[in-house]
Predicted model as a PDB file, atoms N, CA, C, CB and O in Angstrom, pLDDT in the B-factor column:
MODEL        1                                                                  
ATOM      1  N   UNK A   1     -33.613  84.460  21.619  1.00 53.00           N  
ATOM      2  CA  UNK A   1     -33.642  83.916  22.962  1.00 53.00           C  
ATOM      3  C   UNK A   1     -33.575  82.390  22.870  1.00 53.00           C  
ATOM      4  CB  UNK A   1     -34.918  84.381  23.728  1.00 53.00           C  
ATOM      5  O   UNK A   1     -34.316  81.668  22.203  1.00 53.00           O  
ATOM      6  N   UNK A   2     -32.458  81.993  23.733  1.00 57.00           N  
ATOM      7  CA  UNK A   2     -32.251  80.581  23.613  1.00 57.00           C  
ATOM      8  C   UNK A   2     -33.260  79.777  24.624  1.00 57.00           C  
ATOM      9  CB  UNK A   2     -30.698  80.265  23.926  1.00 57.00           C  
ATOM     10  O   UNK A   2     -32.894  79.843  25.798  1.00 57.00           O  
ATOM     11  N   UNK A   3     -34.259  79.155  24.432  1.00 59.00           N  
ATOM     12  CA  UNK A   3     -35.533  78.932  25.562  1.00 59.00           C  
ATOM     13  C   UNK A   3     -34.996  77.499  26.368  1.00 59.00           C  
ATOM     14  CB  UNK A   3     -37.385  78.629  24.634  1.00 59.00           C  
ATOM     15  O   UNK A   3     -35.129  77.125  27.533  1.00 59.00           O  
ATOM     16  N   UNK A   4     -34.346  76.906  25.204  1.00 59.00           N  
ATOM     17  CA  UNK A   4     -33.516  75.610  26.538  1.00 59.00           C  
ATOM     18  C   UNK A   4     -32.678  75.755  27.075  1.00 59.00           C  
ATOM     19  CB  UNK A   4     -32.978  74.403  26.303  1.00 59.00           C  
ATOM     20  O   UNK A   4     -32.430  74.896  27.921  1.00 59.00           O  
ATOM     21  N   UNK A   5     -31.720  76.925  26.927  1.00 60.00           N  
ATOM     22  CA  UNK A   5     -30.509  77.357  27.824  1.00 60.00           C  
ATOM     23  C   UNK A   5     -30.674  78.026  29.205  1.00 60.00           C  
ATOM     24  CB  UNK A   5     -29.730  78.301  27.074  1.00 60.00           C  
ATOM     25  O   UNK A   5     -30.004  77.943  30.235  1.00 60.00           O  
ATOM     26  N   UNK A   6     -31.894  78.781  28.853  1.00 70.00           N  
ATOM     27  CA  UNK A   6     -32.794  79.666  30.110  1.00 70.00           C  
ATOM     28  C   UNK A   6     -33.096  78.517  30.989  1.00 70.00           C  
ATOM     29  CB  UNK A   6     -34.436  80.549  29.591  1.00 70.00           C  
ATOM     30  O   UNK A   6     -32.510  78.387  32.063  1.00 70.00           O  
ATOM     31  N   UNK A   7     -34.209  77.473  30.473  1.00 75.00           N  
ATOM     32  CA  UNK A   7     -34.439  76.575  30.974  1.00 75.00           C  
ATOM     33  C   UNK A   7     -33.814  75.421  31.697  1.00 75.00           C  
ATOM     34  CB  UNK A   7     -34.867  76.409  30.386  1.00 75.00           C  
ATOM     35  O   UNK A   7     -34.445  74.613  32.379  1.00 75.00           O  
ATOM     36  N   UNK A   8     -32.013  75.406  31.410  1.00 70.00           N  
ATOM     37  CA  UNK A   8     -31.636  74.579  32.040  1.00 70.00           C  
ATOM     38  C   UNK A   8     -31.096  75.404  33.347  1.00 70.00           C  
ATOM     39  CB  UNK A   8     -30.781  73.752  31.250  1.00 70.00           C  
ATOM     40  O   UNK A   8     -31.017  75.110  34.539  1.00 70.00           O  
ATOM     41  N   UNK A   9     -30.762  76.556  32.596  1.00 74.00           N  
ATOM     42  CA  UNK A   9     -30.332  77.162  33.792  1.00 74.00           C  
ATOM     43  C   UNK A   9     -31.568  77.290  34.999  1.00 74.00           C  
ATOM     44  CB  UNK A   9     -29.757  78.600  33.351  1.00 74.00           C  
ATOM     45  O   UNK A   9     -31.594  76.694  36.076  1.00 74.00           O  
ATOM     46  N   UNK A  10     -32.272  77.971  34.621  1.00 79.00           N  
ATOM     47  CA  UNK A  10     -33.623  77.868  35.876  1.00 79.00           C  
ATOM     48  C   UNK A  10     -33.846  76.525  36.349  1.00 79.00           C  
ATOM     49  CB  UNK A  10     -35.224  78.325  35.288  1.00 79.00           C  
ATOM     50  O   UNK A  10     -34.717  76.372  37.205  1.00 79.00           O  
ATOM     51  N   UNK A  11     -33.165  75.475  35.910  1.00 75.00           N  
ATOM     52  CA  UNK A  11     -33.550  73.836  36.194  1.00 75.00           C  
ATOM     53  C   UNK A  11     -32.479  73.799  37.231  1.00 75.00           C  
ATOM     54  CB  UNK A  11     -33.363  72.515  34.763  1.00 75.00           C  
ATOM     55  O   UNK A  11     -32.846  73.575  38.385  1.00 75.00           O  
ATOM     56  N   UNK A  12     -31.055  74.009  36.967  1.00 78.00           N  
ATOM     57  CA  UNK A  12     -30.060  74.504  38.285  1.00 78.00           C  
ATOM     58  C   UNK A  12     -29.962  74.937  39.559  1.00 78.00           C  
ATOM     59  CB  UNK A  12     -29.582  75.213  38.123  1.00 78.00           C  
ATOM     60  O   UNK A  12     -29.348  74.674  40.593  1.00 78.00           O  
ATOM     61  N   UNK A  13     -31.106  76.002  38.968  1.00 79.00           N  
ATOM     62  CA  UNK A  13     -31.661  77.257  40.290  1.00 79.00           C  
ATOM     63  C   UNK A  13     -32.374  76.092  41.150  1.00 79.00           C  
ATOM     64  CB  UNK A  13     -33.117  78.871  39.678  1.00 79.00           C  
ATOM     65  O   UNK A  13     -31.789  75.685  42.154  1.00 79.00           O  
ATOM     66  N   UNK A  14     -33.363  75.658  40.859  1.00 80.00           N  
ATOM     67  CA  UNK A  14     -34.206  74.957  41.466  1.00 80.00           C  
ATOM     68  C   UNK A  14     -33.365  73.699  42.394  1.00 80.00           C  
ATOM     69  CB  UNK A  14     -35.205  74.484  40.347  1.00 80.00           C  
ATOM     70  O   UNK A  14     -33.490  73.405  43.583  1.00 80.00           O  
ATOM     71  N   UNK A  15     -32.462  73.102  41.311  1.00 80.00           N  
ATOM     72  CA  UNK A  15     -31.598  71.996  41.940  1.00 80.00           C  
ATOM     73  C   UNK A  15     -30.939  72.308  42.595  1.00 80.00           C  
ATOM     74  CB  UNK A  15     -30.927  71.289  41.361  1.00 80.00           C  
ATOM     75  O   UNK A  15     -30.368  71.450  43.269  1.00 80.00           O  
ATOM     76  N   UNK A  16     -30.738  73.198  42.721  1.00 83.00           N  
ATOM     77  CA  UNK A  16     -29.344  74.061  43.737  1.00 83.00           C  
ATOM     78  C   UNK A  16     -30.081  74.166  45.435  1.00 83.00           C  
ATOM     79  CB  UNK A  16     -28.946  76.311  42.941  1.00 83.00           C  
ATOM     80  O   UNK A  16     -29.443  74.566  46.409  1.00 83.00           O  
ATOM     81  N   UNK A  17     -31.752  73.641  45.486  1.00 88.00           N  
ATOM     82  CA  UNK A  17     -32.114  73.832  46.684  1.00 88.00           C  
ATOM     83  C   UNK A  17     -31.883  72.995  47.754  1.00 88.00           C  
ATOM     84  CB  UNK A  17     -33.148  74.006  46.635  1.00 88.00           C  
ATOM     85  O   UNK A  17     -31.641  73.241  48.935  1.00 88.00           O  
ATOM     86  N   UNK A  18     -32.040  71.587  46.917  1.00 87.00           N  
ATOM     87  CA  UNK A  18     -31.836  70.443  47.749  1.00 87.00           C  
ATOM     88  C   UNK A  18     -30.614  70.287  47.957  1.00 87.00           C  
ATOM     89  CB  UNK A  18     -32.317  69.310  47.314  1.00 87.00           C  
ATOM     90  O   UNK A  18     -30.540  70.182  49.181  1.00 87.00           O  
ATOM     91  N   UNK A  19     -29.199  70.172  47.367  1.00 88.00           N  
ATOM     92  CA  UNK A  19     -28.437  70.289  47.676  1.00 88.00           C  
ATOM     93  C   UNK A  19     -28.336  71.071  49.508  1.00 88.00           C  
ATOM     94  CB  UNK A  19     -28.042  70.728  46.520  1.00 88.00           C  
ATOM     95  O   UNK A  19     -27.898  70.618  50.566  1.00 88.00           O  
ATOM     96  N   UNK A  20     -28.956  72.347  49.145  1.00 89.00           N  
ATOM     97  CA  UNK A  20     -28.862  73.585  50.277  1.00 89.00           C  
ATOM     98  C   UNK A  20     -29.260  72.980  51.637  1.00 89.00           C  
ATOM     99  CB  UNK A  20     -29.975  74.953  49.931  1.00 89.00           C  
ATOM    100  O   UNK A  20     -28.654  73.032  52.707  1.00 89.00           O  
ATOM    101  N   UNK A  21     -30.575  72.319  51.288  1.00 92.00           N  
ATOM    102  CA  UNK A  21     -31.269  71.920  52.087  1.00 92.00           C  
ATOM    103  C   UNK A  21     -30.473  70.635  53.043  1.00 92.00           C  
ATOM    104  CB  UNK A  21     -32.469  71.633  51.319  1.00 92.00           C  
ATOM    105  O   UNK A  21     -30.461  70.638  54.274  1.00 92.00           O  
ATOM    106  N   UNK A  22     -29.891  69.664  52.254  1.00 91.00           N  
ATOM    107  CA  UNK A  22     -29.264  68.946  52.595  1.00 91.00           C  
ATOM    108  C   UNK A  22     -28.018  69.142  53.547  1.00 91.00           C  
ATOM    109  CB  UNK A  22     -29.143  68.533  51.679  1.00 91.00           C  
ATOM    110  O   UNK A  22     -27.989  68.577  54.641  1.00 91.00           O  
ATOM    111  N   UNK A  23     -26.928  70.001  53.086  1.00 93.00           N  
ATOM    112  CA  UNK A  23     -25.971  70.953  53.543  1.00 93.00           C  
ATOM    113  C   UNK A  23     -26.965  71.129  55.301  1.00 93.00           C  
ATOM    114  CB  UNK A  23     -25.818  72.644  52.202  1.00 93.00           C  
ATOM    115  O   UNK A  23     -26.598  70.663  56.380  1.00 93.00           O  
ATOM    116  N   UNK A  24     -28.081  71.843  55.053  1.00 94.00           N  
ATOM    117  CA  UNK A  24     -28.227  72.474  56.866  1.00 94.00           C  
ATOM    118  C   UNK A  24     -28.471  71.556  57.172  1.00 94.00           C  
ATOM    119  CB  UNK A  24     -29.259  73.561  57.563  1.00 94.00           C  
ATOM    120  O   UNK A  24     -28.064  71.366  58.318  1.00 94.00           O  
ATOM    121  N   UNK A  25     -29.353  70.129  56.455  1.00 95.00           N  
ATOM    122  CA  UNK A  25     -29.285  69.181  57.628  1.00 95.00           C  
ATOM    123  C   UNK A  25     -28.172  68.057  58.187  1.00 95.00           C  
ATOM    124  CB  UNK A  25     -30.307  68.511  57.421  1.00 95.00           C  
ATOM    125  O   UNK A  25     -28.203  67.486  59.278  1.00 95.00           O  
ATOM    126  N   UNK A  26     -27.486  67.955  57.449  1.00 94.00           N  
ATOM    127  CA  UNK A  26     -26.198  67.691  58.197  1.00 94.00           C  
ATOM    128  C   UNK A  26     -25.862  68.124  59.190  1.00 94.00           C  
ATOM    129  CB  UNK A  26     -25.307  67.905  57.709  1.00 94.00           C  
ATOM    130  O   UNK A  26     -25.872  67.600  60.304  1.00 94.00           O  
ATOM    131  N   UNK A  27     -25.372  69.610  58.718  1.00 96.00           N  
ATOM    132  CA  UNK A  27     -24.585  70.108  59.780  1.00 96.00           C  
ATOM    133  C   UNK A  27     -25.621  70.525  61.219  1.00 96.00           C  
ATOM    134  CB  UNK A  27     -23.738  71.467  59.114  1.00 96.00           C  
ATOM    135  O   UNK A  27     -25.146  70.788  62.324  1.00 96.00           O  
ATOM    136  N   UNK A  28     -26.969  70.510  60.927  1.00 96.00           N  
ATOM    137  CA  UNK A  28     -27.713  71.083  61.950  1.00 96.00           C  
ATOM    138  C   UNK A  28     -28.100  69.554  63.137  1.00 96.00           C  
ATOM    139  CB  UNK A  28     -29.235  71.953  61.097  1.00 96.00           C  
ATOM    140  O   UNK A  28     -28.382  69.556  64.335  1.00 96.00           O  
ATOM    141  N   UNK A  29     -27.958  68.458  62.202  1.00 96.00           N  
ATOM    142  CA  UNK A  29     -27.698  67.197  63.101  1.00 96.00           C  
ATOM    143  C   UNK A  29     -26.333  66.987  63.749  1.00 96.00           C  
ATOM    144  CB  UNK A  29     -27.923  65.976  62.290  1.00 96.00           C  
ATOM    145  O   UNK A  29     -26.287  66.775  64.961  1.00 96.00           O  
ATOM    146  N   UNK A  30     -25.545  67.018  63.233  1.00 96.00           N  
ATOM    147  CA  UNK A  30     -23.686  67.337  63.427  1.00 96.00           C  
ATOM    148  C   UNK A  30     -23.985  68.259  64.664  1.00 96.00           C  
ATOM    149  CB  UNK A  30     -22.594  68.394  61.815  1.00 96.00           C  
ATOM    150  O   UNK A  30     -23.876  67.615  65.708  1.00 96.00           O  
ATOM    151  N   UNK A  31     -24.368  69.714  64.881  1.00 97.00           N  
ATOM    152  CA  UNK A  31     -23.940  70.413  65.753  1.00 97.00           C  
ATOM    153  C   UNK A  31     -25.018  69.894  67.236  1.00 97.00           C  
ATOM    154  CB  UNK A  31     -23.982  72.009  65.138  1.00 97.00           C  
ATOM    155  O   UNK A  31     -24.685  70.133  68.397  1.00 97.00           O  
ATOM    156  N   UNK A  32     -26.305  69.169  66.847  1.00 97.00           N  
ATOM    157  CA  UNK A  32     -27.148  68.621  67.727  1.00 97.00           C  
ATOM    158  C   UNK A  32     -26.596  67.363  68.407  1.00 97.00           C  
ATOM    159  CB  UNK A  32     -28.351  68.373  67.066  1.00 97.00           C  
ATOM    160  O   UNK A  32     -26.791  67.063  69.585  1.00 97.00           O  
ATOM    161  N   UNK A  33     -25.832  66.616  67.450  1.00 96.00           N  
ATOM    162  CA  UNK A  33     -25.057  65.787  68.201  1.00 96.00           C  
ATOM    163  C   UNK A  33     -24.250  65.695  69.053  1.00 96.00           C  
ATOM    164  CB  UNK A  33     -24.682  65.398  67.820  1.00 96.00           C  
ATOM    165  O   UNK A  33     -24.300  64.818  69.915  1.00 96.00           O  
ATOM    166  N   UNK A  34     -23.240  66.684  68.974  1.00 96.00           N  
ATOM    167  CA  UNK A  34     -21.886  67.422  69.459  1.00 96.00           C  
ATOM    168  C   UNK A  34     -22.673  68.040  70.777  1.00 96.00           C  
ATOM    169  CB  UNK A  34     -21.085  68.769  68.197  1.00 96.00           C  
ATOM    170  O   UNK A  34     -22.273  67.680  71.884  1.00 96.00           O  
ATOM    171  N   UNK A  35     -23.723  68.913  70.686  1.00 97.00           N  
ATOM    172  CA  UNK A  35     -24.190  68.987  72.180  1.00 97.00           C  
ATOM    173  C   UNK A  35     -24.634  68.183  73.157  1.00 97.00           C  
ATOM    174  CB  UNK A  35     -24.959  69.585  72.263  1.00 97.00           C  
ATOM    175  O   UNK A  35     -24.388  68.176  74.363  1.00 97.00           O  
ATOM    176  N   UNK A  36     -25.435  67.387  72.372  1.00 96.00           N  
ATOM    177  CA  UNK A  36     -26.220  65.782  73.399  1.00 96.00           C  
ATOM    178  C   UNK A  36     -24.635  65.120  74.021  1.00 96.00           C  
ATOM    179  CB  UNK A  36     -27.337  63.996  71.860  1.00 96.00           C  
ATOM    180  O   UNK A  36     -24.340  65.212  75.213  1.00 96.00           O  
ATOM    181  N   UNK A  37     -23.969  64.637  73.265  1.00 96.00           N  
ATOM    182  CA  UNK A  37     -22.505  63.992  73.736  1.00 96.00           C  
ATOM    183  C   UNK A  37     -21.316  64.791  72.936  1.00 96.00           C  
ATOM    184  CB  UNK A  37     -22.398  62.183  73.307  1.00 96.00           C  
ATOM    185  O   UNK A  37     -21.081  64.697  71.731  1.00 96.00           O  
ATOM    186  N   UNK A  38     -20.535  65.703  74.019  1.00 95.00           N  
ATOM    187  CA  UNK A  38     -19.822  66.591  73.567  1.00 95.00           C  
ATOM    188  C   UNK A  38     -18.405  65.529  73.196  1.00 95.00           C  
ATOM    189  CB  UNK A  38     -19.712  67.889  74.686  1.00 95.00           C  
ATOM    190  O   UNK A  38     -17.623  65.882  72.313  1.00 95.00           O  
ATOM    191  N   UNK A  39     -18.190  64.228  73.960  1.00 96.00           N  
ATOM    192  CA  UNK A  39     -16.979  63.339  73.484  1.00 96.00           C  
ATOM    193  C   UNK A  39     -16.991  63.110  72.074  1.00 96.00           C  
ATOM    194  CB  UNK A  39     -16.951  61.959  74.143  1.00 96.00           C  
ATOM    195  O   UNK A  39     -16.029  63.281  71.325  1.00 96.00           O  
ATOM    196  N   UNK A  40     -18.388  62.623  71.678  1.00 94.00           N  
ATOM    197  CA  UNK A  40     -18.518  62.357  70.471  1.00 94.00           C  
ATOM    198  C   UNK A  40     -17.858  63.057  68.941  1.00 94.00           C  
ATOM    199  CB  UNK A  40     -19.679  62.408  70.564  1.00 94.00           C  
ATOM    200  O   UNK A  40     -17.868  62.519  67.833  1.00 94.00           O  
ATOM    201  N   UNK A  41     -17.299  64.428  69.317  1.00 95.00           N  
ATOM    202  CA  UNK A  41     -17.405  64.952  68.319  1.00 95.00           C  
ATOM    203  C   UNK A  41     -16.052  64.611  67.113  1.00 95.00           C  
ATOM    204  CB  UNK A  41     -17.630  66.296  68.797  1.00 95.00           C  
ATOM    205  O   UNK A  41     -15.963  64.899  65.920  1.00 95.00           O  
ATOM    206  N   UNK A  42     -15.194  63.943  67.964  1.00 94.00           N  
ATOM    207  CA  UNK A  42     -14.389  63.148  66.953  1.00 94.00           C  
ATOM    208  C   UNK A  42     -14.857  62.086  65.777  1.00 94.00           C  
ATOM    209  CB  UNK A  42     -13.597  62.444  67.730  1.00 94.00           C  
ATOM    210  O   UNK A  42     -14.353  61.956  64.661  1.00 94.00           O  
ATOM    211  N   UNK A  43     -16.067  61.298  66.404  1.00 95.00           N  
ATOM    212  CA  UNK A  43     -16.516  60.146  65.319  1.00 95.00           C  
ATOM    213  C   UNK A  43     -17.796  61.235  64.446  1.00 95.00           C  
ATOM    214  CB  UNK A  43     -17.353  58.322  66.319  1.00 95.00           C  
ATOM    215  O   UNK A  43     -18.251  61.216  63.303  1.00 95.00           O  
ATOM    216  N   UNK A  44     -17.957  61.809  65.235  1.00 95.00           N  
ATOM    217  CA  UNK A  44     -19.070  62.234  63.830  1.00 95.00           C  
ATOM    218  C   UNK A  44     -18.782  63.744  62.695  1.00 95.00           C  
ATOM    219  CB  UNK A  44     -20.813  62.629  64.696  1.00 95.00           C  
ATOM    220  O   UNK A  44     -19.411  63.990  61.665  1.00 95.00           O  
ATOM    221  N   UNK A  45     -17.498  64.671  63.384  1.00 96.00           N  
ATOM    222  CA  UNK A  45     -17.146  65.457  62.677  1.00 96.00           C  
ATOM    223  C   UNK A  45     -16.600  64.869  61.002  1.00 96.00           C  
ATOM    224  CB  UNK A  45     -16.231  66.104  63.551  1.00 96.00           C  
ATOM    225  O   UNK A  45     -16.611  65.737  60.129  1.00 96.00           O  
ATOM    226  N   UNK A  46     -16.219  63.681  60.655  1.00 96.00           N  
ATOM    227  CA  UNK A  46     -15.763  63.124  59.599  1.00 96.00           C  
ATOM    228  C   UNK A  46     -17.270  62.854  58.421  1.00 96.00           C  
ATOM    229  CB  UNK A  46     -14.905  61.713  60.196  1.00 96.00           C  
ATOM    230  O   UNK A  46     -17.381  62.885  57.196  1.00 96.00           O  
ATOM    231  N   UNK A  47     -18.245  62.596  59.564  1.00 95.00           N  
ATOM    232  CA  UNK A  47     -18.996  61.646  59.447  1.00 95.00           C  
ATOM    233  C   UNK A  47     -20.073  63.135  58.647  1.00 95.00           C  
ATOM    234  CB  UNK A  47     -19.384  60.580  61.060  1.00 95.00           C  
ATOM    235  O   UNK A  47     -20.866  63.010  57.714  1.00 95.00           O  
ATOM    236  N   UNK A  48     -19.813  64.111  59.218  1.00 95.00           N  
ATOM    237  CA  UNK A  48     -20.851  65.299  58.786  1.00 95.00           C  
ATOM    238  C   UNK A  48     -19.780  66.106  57.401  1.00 95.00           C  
ATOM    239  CB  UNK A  48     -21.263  66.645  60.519  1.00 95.00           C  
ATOM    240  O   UNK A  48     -20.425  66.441  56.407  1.00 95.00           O  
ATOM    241  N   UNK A  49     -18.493  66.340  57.375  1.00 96.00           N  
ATOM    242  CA  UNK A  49     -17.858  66.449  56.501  1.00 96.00           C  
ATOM    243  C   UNK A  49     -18.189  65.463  54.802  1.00 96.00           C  
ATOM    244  CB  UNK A  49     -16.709  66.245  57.267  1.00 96.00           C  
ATOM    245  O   UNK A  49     -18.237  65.814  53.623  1.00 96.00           O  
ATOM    246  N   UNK A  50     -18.336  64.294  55.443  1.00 95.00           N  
ATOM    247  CA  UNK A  50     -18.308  63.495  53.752  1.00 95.00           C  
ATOM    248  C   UNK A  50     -19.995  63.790  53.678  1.00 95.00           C  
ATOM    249  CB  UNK A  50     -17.706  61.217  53.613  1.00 95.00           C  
ATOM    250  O   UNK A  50     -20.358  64.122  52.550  1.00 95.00           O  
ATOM    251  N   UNK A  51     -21.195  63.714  54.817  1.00 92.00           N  
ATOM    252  CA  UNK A  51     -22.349  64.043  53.997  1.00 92.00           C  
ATOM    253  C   UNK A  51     -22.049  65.376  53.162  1.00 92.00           C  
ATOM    254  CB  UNK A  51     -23.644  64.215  54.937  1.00 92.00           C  
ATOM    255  O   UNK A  51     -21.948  65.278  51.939  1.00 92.00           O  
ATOM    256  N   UNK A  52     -21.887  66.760  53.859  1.00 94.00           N  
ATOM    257  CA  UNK A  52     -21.502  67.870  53.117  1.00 94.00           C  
ATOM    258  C   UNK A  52     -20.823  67.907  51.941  1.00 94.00           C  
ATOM    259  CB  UNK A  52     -20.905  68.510  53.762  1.00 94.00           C  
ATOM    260  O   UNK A  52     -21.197  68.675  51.054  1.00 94.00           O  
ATOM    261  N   UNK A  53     -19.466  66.879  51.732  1.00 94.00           N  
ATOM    262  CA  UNK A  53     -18.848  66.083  49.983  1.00 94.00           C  
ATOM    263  C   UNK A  53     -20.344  65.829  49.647  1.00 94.00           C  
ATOM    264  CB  UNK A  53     -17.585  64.123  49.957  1.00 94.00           C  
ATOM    265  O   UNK A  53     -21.021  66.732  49.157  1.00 94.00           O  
ATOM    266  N   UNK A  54     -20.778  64.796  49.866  1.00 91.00           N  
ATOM    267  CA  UNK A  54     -22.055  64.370  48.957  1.00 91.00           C  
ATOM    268  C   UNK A  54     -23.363  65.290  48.396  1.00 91.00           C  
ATOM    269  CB  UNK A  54     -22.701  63.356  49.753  1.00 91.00           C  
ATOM    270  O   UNK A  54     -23.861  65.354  47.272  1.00 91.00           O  
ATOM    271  N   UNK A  55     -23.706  65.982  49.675  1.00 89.00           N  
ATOM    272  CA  UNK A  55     -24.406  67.455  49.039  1.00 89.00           C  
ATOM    273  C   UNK A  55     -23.819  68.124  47.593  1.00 89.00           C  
ATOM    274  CB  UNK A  55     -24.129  68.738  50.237  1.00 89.00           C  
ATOM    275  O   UNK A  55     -24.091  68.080  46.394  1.00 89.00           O  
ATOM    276  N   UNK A  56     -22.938  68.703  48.400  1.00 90.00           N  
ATOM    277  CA  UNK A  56     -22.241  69.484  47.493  1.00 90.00           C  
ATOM    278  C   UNK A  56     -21.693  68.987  45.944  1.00 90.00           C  
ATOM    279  CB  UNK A  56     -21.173  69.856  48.266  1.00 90.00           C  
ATOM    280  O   UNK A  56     -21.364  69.765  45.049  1.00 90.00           O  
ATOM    281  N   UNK A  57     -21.682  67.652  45.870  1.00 91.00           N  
ATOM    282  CA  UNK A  57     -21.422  66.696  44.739  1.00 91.00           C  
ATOM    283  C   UNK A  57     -22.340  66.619  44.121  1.00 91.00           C  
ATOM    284  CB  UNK A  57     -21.073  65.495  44.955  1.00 91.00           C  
ATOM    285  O   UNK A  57     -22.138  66.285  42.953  1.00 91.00           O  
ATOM    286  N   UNK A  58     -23.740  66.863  44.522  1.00 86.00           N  
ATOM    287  CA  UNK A  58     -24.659  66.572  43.996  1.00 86.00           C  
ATOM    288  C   UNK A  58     -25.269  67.705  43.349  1.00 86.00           C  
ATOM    289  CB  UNK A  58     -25.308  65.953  44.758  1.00 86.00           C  
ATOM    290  O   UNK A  58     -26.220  67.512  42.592  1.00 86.00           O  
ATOM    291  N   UNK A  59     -24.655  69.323  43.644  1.00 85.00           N  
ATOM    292  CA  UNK A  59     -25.045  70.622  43.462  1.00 85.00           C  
ATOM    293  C   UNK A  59     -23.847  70.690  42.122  1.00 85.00           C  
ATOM    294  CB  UNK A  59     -24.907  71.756  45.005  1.00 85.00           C  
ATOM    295  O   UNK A  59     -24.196  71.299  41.110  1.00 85.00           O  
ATOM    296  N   UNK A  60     -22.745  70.184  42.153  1.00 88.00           N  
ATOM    297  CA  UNK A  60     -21.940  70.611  40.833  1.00 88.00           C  
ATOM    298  C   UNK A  60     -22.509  69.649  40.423  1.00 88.00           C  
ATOM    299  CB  UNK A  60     -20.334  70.743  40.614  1.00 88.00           C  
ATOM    300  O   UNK A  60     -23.634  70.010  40.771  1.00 88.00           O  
ATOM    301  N   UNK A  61     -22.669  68.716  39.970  1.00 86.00           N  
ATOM    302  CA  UNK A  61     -23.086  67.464  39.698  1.00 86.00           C  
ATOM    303  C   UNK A  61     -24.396  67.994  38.008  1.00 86.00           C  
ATOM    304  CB  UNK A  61     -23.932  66.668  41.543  1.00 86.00           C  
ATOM    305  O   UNK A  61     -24.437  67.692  36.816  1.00 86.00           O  
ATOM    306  N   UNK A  62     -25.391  69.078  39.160  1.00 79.00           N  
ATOM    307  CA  UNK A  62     -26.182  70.140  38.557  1.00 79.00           C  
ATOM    308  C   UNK A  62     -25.655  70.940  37.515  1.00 79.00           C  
ATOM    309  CB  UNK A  62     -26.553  70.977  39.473  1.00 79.00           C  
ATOM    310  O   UNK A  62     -26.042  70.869  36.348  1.00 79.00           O  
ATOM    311  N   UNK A  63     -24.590  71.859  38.019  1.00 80.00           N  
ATOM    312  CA  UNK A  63     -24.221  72.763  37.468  1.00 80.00           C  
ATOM    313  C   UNK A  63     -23.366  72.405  35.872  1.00 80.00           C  
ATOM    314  CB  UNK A  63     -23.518  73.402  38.545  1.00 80.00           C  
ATOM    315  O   UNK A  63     -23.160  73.123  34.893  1.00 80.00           O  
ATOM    316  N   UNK A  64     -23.016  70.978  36.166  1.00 82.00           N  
ATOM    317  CA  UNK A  64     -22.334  70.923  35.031  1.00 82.00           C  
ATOM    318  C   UNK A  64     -23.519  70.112  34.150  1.00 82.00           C  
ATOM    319  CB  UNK A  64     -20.798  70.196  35.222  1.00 82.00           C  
ATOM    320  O   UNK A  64     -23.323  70.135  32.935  1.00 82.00           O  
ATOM    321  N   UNK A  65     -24.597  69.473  34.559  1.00 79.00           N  
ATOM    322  CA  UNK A  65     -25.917  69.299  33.825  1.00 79.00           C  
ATOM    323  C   UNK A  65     -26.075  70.412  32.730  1.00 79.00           C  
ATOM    324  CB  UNK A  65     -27.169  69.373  34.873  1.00 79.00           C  
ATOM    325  O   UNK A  65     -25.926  70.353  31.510  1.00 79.00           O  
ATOM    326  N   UNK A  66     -26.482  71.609  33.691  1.00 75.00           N  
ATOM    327  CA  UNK A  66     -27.052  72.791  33.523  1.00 75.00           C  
ATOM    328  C   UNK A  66     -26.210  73.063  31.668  1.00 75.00           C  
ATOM    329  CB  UNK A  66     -26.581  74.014  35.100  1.00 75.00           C  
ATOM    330  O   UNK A  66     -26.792  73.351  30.623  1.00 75.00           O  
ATOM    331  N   UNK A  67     -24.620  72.808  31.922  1.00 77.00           N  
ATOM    332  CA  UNK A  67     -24.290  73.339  30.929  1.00 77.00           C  
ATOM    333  C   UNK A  67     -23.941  72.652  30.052  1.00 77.00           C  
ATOM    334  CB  UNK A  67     -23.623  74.046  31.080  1.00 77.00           C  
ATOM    335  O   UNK A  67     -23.265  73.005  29.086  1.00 77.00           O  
ATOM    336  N   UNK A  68     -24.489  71.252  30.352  1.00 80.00           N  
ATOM    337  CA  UNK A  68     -24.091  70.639  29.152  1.00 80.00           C  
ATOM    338  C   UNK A  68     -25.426  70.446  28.078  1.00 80.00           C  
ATOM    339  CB  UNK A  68     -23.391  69.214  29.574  1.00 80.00           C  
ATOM    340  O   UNK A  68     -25.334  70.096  26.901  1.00 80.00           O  
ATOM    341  N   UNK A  69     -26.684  70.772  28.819  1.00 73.00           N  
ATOM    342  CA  UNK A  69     -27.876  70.700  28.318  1.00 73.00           C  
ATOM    343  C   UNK A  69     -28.165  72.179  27.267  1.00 73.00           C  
ATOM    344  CB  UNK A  69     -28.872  70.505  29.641  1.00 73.00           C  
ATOM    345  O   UNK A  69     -28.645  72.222  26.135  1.00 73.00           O  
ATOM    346  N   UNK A  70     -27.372  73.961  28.672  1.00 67.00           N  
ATOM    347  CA  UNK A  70     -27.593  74.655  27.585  1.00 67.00           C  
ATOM    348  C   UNK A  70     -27.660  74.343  26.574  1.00 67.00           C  
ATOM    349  CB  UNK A  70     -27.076  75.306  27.447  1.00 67.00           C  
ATOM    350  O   UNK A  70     -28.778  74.401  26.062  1.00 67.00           O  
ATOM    351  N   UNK A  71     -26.377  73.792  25.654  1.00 59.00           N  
ATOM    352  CA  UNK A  71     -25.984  74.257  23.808  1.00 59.00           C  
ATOM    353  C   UNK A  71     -25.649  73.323  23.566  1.00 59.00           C  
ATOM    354  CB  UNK A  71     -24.872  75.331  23.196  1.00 59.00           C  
ATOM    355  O   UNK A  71     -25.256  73.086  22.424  1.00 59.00           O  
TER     356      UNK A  71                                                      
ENDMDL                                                                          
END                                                                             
């Protein structure tokens, strides 16, 4: 049993939350916005897209941690 390969991987799992977490709050501010001022949704649809790039950048970001630490 490889105990740091397990371990990075379970280190992934864990990192993989904030990412998640991040992801709903974007978009859950994005869709709160879009209701308060429905004009708006041209300037901030871009604006909730690149946070979601940055989440998500930050979740592979992990994943390729994960495997460079396995082995």
């Amino acid at each position: 049993m490889n105990l740091t390969g397990d371990i990075a991987i379970l280190g992934y799992g864990l990192s993989a939350i904030g990412p998640g977490i991040g992801v709903g709050l974007v978009f859950a501010a994005y869709i709160n916005g879009v209701a308060r001022q429905p004009e708006a949704r041209g300037m901030l649809q871009p604006i909730a897209f690149l946070g979601f790039a940055l989440a998500e950048a930050l979740a592979i970001f992990g994943l390729a941690l994960a495997f460079v630490f396995k082995g």
